[in-house]
NUSE-503144 format. One line per field, with one value per residue: x, y, z of N, C-alpha, C, O in turn; residue in three letters. Coordinates in steps of 0.02 Angstrom, whole numbers, plus 32768, in hexadecimal, padded with zeros to 4 digits. Each point is the difference from the previous one (the first is absolute). Example, Ala and Ser with C-alpha at 12.3 -4.5 7.8 and 13.67 -1.06 7.14 Angstrom:
// NUSE-503144
npx <- c(8294;7FBA) .
npy <- c(7EE4;8036) .
npz <- c(8186;7FBB) .
capx <- c(7FD3;802A) .
capy <- c(803B;803B) .
capz <- c(8000;8003) .
cpx <- c(802D;7FD9) .
cpy <- c(803C;8037) .
cpz <- c(8000;8025) .
opx <- c(8034;8019) .
opy <- c(7FFF;8037) .
opz <- c(8021;8008) .
resn <- c(ALA;SER) .
//
This chain:
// NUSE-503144
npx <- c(F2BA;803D;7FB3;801C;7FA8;800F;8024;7F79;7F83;801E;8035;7FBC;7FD5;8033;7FF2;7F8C;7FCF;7FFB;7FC1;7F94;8056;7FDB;8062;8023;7FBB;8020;8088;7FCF;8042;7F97;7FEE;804E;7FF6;7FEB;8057;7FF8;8077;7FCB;8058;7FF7;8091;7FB6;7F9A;7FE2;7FA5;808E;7FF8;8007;7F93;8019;7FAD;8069;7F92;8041;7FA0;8034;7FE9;8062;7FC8;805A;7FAB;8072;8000;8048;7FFA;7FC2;806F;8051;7FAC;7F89;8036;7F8E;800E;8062;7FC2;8012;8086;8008;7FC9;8032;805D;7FF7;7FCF;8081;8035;7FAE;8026;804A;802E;8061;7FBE;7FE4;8067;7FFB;7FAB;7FF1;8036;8028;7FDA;8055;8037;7FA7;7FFD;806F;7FDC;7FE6;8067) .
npy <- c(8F0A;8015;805B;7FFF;7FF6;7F9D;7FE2;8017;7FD1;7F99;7FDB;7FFE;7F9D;7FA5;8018;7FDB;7F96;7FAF;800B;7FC0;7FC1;8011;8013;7FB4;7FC3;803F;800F;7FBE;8005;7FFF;806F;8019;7FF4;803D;804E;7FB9;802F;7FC0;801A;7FC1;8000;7FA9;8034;801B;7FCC;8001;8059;7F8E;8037;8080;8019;8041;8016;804F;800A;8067;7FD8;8014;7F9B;7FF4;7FAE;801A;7F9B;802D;805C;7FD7;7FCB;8052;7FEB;7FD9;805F;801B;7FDB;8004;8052;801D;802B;8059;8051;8027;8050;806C;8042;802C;8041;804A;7FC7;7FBD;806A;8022;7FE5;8059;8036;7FB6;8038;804C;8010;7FC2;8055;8055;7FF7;8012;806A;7FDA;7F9C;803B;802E) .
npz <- c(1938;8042;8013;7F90;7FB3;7FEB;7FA9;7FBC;8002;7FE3;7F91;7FCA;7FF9;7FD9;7F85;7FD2;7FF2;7FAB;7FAD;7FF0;7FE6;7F9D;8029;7FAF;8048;8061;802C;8055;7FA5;8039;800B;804C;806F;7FCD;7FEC;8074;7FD9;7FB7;7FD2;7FAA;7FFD;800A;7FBD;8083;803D;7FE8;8022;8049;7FE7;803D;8020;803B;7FF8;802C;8017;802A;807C;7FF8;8027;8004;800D;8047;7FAF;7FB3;7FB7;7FB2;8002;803A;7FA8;7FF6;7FDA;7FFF;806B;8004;8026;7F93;7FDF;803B;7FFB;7FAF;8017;8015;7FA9;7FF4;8041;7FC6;8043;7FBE;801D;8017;806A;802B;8036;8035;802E;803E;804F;8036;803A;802C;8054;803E;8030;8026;8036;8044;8038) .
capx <- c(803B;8017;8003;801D;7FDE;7FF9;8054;8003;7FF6;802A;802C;7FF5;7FE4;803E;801C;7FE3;800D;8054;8008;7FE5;8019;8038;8005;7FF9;7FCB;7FE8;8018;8010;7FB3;7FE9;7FE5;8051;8006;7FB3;8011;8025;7FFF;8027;8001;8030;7FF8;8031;8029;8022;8034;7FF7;800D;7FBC;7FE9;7FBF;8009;7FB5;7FF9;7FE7;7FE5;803A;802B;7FF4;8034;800F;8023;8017;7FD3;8019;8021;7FF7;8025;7FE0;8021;8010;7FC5;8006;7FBF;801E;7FF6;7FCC;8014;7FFA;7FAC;7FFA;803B;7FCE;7FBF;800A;8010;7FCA;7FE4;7FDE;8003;8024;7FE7;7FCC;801F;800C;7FCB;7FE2;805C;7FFA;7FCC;800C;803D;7FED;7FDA;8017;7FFA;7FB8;7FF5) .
capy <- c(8023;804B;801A;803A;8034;7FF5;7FED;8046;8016;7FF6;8035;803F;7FFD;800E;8035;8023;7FE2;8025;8054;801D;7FE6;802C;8053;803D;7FF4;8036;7FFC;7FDF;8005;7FE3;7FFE;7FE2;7FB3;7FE7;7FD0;7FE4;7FA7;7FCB;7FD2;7FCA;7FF0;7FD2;800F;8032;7FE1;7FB0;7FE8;800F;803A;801C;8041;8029;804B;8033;804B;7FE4;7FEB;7FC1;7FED;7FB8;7FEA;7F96;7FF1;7FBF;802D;804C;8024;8011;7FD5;805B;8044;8024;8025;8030;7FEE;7FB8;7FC7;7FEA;7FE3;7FB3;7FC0;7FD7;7FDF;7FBD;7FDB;7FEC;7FB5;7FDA;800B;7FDD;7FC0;8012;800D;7FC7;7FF4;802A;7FFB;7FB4;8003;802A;7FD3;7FB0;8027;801F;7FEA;7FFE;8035) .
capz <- c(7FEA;7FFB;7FA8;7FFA;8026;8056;8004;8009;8033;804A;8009;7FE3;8041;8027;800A;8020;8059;801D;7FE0;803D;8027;8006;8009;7FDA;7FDC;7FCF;7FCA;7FDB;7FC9;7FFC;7FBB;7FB5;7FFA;7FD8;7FDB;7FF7;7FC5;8025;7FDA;7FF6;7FBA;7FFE;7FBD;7FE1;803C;8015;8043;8018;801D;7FF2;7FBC;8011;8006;8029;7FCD;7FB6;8007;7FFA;801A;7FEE;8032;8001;801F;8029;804C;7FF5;7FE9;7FB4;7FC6;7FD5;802C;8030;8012;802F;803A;8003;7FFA;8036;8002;7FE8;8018;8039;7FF0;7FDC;8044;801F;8029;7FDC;7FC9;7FD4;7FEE;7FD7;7FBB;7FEE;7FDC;7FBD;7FC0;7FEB;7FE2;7FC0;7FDA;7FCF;7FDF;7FD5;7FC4;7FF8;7FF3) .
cpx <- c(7FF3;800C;802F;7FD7;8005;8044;8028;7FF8;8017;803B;7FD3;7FE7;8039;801E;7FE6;800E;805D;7FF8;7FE5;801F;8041;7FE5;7FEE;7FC1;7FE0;7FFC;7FF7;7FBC;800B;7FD3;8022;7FED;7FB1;801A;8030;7FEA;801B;8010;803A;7FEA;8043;801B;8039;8050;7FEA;800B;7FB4;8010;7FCC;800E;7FBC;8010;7FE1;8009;8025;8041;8009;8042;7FFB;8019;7FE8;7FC5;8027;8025;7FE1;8020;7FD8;802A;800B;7FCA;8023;7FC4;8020;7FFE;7FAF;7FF9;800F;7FC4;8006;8014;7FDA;7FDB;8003;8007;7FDA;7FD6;7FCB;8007;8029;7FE6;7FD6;800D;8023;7FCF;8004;803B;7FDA;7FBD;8001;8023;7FDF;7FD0;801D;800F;7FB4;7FEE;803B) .
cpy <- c(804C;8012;8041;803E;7FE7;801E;8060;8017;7FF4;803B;8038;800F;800B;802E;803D;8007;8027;8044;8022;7FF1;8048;8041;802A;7FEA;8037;8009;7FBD;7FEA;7FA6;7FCC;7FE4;7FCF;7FEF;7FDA;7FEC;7FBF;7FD0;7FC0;7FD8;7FF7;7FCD;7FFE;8030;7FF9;7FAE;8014;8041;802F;800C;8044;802D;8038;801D;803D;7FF1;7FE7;7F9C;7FDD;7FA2;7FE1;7FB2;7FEB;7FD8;8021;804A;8023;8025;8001;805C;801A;801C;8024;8020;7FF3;7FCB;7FBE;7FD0;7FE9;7FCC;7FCD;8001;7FDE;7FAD;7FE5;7FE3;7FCC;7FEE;803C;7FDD;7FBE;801F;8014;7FD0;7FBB;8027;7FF9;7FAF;8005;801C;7FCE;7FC6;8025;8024;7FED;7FFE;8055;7FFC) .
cpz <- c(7FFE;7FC7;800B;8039;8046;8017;7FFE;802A;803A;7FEF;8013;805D;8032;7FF3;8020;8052;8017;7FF9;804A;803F;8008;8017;7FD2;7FCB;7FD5;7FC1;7FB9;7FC1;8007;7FB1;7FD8;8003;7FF1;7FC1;7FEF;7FE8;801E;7FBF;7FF4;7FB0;7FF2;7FD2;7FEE;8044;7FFF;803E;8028;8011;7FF6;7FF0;8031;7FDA;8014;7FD3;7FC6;8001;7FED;800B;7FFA;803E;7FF6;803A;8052;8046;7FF5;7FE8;7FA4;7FDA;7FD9;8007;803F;8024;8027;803C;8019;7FFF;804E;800D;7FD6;8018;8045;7FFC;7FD8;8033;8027;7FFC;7FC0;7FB5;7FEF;7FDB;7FCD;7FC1;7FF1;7FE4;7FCE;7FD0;7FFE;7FCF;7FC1;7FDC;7FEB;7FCC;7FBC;7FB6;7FDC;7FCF;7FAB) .
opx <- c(7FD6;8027;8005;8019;7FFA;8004;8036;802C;7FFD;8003;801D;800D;7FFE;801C;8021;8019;8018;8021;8022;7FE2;8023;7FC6;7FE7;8008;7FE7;7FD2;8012;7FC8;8031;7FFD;7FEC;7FF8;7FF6;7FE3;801F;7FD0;8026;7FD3;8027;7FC9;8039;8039;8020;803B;7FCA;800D;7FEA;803A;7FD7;8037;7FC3;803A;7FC6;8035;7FFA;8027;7FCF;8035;7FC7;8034;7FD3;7FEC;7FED;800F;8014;7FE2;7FDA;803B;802F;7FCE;803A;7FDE;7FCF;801F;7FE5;7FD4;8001;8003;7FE6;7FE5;7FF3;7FFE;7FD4;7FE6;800E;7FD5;7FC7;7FEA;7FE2;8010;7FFC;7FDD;801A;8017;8009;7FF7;7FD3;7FFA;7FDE;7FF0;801D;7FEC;7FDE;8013;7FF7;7FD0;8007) .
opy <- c(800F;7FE2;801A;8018;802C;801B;8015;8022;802C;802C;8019;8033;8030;8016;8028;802E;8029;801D;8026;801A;800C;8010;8037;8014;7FFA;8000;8009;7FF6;7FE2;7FC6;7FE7;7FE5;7FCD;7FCC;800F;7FD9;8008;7FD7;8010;7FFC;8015;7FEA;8009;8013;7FE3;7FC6;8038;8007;7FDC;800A;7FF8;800E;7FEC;800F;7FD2;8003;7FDB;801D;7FEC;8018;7FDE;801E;7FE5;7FE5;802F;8033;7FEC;8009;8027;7FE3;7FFE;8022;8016;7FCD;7FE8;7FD7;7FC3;7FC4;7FCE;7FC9;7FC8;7FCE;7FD6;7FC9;7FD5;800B;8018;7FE1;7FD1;7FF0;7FDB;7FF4;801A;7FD0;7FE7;7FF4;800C;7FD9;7FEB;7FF1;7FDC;7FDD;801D;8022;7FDD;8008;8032) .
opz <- c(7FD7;7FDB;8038;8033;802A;8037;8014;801C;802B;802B;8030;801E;8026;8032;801F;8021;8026;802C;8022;802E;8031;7FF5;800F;7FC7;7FC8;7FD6;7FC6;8017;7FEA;7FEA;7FCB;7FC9;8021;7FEF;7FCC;8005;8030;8002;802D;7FE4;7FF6;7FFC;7FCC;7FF9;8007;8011;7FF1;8015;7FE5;7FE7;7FFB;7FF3;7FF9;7FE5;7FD8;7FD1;8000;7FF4;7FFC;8017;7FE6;8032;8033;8035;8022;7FEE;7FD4;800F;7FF9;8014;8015;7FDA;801D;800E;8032;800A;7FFC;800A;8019;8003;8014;8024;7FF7;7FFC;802A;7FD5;8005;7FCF;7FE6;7FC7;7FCF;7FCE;7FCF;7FE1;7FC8;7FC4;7FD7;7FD1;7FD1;7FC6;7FD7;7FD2;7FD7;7FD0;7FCE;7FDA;7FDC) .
resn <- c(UNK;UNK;UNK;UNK;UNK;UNK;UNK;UNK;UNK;UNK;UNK;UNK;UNK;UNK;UNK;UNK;UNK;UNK;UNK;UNK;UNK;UNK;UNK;UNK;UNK;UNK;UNK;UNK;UNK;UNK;UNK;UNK;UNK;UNK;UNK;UNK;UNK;UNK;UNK;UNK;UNK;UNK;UNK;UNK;UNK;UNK;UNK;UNK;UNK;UNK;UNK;UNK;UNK;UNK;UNK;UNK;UNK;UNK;UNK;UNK;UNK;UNK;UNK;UNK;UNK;UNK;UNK;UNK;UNK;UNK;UNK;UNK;UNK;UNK;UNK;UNK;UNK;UNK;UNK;UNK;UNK;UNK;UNK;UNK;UNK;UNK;UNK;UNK;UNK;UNK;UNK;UNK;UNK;UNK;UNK;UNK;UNK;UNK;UNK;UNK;UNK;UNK;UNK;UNK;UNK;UNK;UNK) .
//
C-alpha cells in the first residue's frame, strides 16, 4: 500500500516534471514544493477526499472526479487534476481514504 509521503512525492515530482516542461522554468521557485502535504480527514468530510497543500495554499478535493470541495491553490490546481488522472493514483488514494476511514475510530 502506498503511504501519504509516496502519494507527496509523486505530486511534488509531476509538478516539478510539468514546471520544466514549460517555457518559462526560470521563473519558476521550485523550492515551494519541498513541502508539500498530502492528507485526508474523514472526521471532518463524510464524503472521500484528500486535502493538498502547497506552501500556504490549501485546497480540498473529491476522491471520486477531483473536483474541489474548498480551498484553493491557484494555478496549481491544474497539476493536481493531471496528476489525479494519472494511471493507478486514484487506486492509491483510495486505499489510503479506506485506510484513514477504518482508522478513525481508533483516534
Amino acid at each position: 500500500m502506498a503511504t501519504f509521503k509516496d502519494m507527496e512525492d509523486s505530486l511534488k515530482s509531476f509538478i516539478i516534471q510539468e514546471q520544466s516542461d514549460a517555457h518559462n522554468i526560470k521563473s519558476v521557485n521550485m523550492a515551494k514544493y519541498n513541502n508539500i502535504k498530502l492528507w485526508m480527514d474523514p472526521t471532518k468530510y463524510i464524503e472521500p477526499h484528500f486535502v493538498v497543500r502547497i506552501s500556504i495554499s490549501e485546497a480540498v478535493f473529491s476522491l471520486s472526479d477531483c473536483t474541489k470541495v474548498n480551498g484553493g491553490l491557484g494555478y496549481e490546481e491544474r497539476f493536481v487534476s493531471k496528476w489525479f488522472g494519472r494511471l493507478g493514483i486514484k487506486d492509491k488514494l483510495n486505499e489510503l481514504w479506506n485506510f484513514a476511514e477504518k482508522n478513525k475510530e481508533d483516534k
